[in-house]
Structure formats: structure tokens, C-alpha cells
N, C-alpha and C positions, 0 to 999 in steps of 0.2 A: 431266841437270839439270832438262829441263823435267819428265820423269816423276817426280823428287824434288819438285819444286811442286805436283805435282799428287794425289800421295801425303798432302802434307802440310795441303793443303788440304782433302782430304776427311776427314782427323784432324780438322781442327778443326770441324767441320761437324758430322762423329759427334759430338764432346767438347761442342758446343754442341746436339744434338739430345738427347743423355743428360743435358746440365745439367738442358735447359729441364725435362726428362720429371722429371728430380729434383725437380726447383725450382718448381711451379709459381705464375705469378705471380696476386696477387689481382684476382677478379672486379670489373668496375665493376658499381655497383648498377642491377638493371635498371631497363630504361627503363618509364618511366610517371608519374603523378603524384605526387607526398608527399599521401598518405589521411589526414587529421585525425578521430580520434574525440574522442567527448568521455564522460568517466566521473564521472558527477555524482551524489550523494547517496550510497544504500546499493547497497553491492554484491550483486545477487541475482539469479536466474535469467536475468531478463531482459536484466539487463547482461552474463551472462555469453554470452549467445546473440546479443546483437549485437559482442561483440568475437570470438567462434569465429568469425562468416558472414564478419566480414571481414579478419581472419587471416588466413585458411585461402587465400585470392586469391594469385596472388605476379605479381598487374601493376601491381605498383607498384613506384616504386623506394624509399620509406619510409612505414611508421606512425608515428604520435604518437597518444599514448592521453594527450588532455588531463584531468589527474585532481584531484580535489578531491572526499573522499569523507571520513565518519567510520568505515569499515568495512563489514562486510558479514557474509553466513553463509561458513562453510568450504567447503561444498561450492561455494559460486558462485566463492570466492574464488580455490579448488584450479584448477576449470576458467580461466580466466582465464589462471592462471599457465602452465598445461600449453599453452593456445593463444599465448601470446607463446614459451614456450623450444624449441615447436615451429615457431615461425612459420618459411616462405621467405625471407622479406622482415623487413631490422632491423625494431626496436619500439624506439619513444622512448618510455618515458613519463615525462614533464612535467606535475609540480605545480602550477598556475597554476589561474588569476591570483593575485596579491600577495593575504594572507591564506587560501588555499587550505592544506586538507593531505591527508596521506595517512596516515592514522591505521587502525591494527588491519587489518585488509586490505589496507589501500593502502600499507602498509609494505611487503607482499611482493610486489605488484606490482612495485614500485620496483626490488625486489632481484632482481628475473626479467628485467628490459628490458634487452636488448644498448648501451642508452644511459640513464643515468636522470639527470635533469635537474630543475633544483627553479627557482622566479620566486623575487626574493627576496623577503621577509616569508611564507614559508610553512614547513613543518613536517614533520616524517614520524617516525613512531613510537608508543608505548604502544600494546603491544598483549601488557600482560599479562591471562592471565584470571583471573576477581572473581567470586564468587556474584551472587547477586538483587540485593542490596543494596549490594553496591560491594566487600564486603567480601574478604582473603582467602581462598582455598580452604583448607582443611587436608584432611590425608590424602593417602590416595592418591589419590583421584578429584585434588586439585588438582596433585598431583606425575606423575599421566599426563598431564592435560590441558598443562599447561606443556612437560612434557618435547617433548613430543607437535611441539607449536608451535615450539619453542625450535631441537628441530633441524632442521626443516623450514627454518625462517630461514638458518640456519647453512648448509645444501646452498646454497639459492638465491646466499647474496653468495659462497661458494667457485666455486661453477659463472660467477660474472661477475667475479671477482678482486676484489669488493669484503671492505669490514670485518667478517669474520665473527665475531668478537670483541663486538664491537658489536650487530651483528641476534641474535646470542642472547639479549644482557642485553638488549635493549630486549624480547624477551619474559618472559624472567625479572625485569625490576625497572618494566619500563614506563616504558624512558627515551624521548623526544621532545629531538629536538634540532632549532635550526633550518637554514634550507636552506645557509646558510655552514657553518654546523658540520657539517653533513651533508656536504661539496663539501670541504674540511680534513679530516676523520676518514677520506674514501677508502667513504662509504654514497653516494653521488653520485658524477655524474661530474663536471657542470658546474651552472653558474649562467647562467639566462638570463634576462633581463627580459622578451622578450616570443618571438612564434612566426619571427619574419623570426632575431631574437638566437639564438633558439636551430640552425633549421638553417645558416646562416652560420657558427657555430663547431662543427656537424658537419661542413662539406666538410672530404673530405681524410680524414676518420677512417674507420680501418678496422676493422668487426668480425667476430664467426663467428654466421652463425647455422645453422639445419639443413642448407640448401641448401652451405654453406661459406664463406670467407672474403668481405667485401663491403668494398669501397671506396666511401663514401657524398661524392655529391657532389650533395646536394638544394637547394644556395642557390638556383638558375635554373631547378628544377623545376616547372611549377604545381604550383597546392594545390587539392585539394581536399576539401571536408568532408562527410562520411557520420552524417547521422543516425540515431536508429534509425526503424526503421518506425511508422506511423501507430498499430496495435494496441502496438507494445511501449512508448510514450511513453505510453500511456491507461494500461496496465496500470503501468508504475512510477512513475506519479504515485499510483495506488491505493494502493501499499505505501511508505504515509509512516502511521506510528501516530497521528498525529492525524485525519487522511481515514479508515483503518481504523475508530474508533472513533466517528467521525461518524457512518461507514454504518452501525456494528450497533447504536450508540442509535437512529438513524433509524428503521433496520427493522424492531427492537421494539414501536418504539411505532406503525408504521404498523401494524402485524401487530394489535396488542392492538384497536386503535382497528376495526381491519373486521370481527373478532369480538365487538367492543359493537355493531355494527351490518351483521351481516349482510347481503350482497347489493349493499354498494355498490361493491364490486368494486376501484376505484383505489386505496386504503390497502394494500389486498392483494398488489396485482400491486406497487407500487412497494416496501413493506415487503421481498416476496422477492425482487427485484431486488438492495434494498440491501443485504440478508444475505447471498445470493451472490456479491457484488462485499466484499465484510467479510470475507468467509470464504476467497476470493482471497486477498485481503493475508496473514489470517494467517497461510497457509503457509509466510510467508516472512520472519516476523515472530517474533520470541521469545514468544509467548503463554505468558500464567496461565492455565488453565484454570477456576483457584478467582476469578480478578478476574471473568472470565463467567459461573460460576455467584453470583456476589454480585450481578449485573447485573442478573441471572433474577429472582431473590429479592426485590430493589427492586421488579421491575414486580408480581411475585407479591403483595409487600405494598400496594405502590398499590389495587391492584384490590379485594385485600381489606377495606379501609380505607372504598371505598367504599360497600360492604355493610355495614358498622355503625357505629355514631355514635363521633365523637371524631375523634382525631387521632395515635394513637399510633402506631398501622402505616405513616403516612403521613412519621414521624418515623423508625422506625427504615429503613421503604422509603429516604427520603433520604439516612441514613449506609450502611448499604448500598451504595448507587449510586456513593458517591464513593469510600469506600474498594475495592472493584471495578473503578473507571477507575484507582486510582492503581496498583493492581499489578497491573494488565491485561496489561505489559509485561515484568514480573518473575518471571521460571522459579523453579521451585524446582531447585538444585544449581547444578554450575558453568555459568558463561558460556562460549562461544566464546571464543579471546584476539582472535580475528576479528570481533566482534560490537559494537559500542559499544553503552553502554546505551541502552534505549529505553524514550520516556517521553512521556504524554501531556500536551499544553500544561495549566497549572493554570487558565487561564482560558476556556479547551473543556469539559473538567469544568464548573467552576462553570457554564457557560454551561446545558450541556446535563442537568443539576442543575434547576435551575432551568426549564426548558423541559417538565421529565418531571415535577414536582412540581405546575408550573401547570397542564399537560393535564390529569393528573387531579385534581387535587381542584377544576379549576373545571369545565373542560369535561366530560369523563365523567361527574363528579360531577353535574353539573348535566342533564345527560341522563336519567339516574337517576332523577332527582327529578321530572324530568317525564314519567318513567312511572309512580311511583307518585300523579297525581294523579287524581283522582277522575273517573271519564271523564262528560262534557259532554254527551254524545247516548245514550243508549239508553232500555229498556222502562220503567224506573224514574223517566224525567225527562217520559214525554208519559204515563203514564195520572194520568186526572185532572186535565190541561189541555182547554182549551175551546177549539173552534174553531168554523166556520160551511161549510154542505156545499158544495161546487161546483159537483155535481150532485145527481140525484135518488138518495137510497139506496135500494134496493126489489130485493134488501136490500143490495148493495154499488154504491158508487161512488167519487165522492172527494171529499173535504175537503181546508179551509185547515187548518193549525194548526202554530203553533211558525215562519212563515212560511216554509212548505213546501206542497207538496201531496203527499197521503199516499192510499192505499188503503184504503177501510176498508166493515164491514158494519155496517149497521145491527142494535140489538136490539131486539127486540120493535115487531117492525112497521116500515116504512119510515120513511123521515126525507124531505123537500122539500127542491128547493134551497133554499138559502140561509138554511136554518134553523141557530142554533146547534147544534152535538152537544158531548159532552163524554166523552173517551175514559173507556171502562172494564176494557179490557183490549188487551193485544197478543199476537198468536198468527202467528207467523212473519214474514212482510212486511207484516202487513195490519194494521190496527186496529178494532176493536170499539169501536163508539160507539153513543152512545144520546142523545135530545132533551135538552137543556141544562135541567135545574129553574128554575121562573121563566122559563121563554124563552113 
């Protein structure tokens, strides 16, 4: 009897060691902080290189990629998404604050996050692509580019069991729904008003990420927030098209400005400063090439304008310059569906219009002008003024005249001090003088 208990006991032991080996049960989330980033304006290198650094870590026990963005380029977009469906450690990413969205880019973030979570009054979607001007693509270039987009969406919400239905048309038709509608259609998971709301109705939720199954239980985790570094918040304030287009009008015109004037060296060195910090940006910017050479052509004209009389070059230099800022921003062919359009303030333009109009036609101009005038000191202006000697000439000494004292020889015969002389010629530094008639 006892060896039948004991037989049977170790059955159930096996039967429970082959369950467990079956069965495995899910990981609690490792230990560590809830890592809060934050993904703000356009999506681009930069953002995409502070969410890889801190990805890539698995000592946390959750991210949150707090987002509110109008889009981004694709390749930055791409990397982003590769670093959350790679991630060790869940990725929340949450829409916030109220009025935030996640437009053209940040729609596919959304559709990559093991959690995606919207604040309410915000948005997520349109992210069909539009030529230069808004308009649609025809042909094939716009029937790859969509395609293209369309099913990349469609993997992302099957790969999270979200509405892939949905993330395609919102490429193909450019729908935008908001965070309720998003959170009912099954593109969301959840609705949260704020950061404590939202991990609070994570505990308890279980997802997969690469490492494998996680039991998130972040309510009583600390938080901690990860900026980016000091160089990457310089550099993605730079790649905003307005700041863009500050520094390469700046730079133009410092540049033009120490070529009217030689040797003064500061317009120079800051000019190339602001072109390299200009030329930064654009890489990562939808640039016109034809709005920069219209730019060119504006200063080309200014300058010319003020080498001959009138005003007309200084006219067309003006329309030039503005039509140039306006489609600075606008490629020719299609857009990324990732890209929102980009576009300089109209009151930066006018500003900077204005600013490049006034330098030259007052100041350049005006500089100009006072080197064509008539120069004030030379051979021309003292022979045949009078003055009185200082010393004895016999035959050179020196004289007053023009209230200076000068170097001069006497002609024909010495001169006494303090006799009037009266120049009669000038031969390198020195003056020829001779006794004043009537003195």
C-alpha cells in the first residue's frame, strides 16, 4: 500500500513537472523603473537615435514614448518602429496631452507599441501621400508610394491584433479618427487622461514582446524621465523649417555683407556658421532645391541693383525671395505618406523680405555711395594752397598748411621760417613749395 502512495505520488510530480515544462507561465515585468520618453514635433534622426539608445536597455520594467508629433521622414519613422517591435522591455506609446496627435508617422508608431494608448481630445491618422502642393499622386509613382505605406500599416496592426482594415485606409484615403474612435474601432487599446491613468489600467496586462510574454504591473513602479542629450535637443530644435530658413537668409546675407567689406572678418565667420547649422536641417527636411536657387538669384539681384540706377532689380530681387521661401519646402514628385507638409511661417517670409530689401538698398547702398565720392585729401586738393614754413627750408624742411604739418622742399632757393610758401607741386610724401607772391 505504502509503495502504491508512493508510486503515485511521484506520477503526479512527473505529470506536474511535464505540465509546468508544457505550460510555461508568464514572466513578471522586470524589475526596474517605468522610463518615460517623450516624442515631440517631427520625427527624424535624431528622435530616432534617442528612442534606439533607450530601447535597446531591458532594465526597466516599462517604456512610454509620450507622443505628439505631425510626422516625420521614413527612414526615421522605419528605425523607431524596428526599435519598439524589437524592444526587451513592453513600449507604451501614448498620445498626450489633450489636443496632441500622431499624424503620418506617429500613426505607425502607434500600430508597433505592445500597448498604444491615446489622452482624450487627441487623434491618430492621415497619413496618405500628396505631391508638393497637396495634391494627389497619379500614376504609378503615387500607386507604389501608397502601396508601399499601405501595407506596411496593415503588417504593423496584424503583428498587435489591432484593425488592419483600418491602418490601410487610413493610408490609402487619409482617415484620422479621434482617440475614442480610435479605442471602439480596436486602433487603440486604451483611453487615458493622464500618466499615473494610464499605468494603473496597465497592471495586470499581459503582453509579448521579443524577450517573451510580460506581466506588467508598473502602478507602484517609480518613473523615471529620459531626455535626450544636450547636442540631440540643439540639433532638433535646428530642424524646424522656420529656424531652417532663418539661418540660410541669415547666412546669405552675412556672407554677402563681408564680401562688400573685406577683412572684417565677423559677418563671415557667423554667415558660415549659420549656412552649416541651415544646411544641418535640410537633410532632414523636404527641401526645394529651385526655392534656394530663387533665394540665390534675389541676393544676385539686390547686389546688382546696386551697381545701376533705378529700382527694378531690386523689384524683381524682392519677388524672387519670397516666392523661393514659399516653396523652399515643396519637392517636386511625391511626398512621403510619413512626412507632413512643410512650410515656412508667412510672417518669417514677410519679415525676412523686408529685412533683405532694407540691407541693401539702404545700407550696401549707401556704402556704395560713399565710395564713389570724391576723395577729400590728396595731390589735387593742397597744390596751390598756402601755407607758412615751420622751419627753415634750405632746401627742405617743414611747413603748416591745410592744418597739418607736411614735408616739403623749397624752389628756387631756400624759404625762412615762418615765411608764407605756396605749394606747387607734390612728388611722393613731400611737397614742393615756393615763396607766397605778395608775401
Amino acid at each position: 500500500m505504502a509503495r502504491s502512495c508512493r508510486a503515485g505520488l511521484v506520477a503526479v510530480a512527473l505529470v506536474a513537472l511535464l505540465a509546468g515544462l508544457g505550460v510555461p507561465a508568464a514572466a513578471q515585468a522586470p524589475a526596474g523603473p517605468v522610463r518615460v520618453l517623450e516624442v515631440r514635433g517631427l520625427i527624424n534622426p535624431l528622435v530616432a537615435q534617442y528612442v534606439e539608445r533607450n530601447l535597446s536597455r531591458s532594465d526597466a520594467a516599462l517604456y512610454v514614448l509620450v507622443l505628439d508629433t505631425p510626422g516625420g521622414t521614413d527612414a526615421s519613422m522605419r528605425r523607431v518602429v524596428q526599435a519598439i517591435l524589437g524592444a526587451p522591455v513592453p513600449v507604451v506609446v501614448y498620445v498626450a496631452p489633450q489636443g496632441a496627435r500622431a499624424g503620418s508617422a506617429g500613426m505607425f508608431l502607434l500600430l508597433a507599441a505592445h500597448v498604444a494608448a491615446m489622452a482624450p481630445g487627441t487623434n491618430v491618422g492621415a497619413a496618405h501621400p500628396v505631391g508638393a502642393g497637396g495634391e494627389d499622386i497619379e500614376g504609378a509613382l503615387g500607386t507604389k508610394v501608397t502601396n508601399d505605406a499601405a501595407t506596411f500599416a496593415r503588417s504593423l496592426a496584424e503583428i498587435r491584433g489591432r484593425n488592419a482594415d483600418w491602418a490601410e485606409e487610413a493610408v490609402r484615403s487619409s482617415l484620422s479618427v479621434t482617440s475614442q474612435e480610435a479605442v471602439s474601432m480596436g486602433v487603440a487599446d486604451l483611453l487615458a487622461t493622464d500618466l499615473e491613468d494610464l499605468l494603473h489600467q496597465l497592471d495586470g496586462r499581459r503582453v509579448t514582446t521579443a524577450a517573451g510574454e510580460v506581466v506588467l504591473e508598473p502602478a507602484f513602479v517609480p518613473r523615471e524621465r529620459v531626455s535626450m542629450t544636450l547636442s540631440e535637443r540643439f540639433l532638433h530644435v535646428l530642424i524646424d523649417p522656420n529656424i531652417a530658413y532663418l539661418l540660410m537668409s541669415i547666412g546669405m546675407l552675412a556672407i554677402m555683407v563681408e564680401l562688400y567689406n573685406p577683412g572684417i572678418g565677423a559677418p563671415g565667420v557667423v554667415g558660415a556658421i549659420c549656412l552649416i547649422l541651415a544646411f544641418i536641417a535640410f537633410e532632414n527636411l523636404p527641401l526645394n532645391w529651385g526655392g534656394v536657387a530663387l533665394i540665390v538669384l534675389a541676393l544676385v539681384l539686390f547686389v546688382l541693383d546696386i551697381k545701376v540706377s533705378g529700382y527694378v532689380l531690386s523689384i524683381g530681387g524682392a519677388i524672387a525671395f519670397v516666392l523661393g521661401s514659399l516653396i523652399l519646402f515643396s519637392p517636386v514628385g511625391a511626398r512621403s505618406p510619413t512626412m507632413p507638409p512643410v512650410r515656412v511661417s508667412p510672417w518669417l517670409i514677410g519679415t525676412m523680405t523686408a529685412a533683405t530689401v532694407g540691407l541693401f538698398l539702404v545700407a550696401l547702398s549707401a556704402g556704395v555711395r560713399a565710395q564713389r565720392l570724391p576723395v577729400l585729401v590728396g595731390s589735387h586738393t593742397v597744390i596751390g594752397a598756402k601755407g607758412v614754413a615751420v622751419s627753415a627750408l634750405e632746401p627742405v624742411g617743414v611747413v603748416q598748411l591745410l592744418g597739418e604739418q607736411w614735408t616739403a622742399a623749397a624752389e628756387g632757393g631756400s624759404i625762412a621760417a615762418g615765411e608764407a610758401v605756396e605749394v606747387v607741386a607734390f612728388e611722393g610724401n613731400r611737397l614742393i613749395v615756393r615763396r607766397a607772391q605778395g608775401s
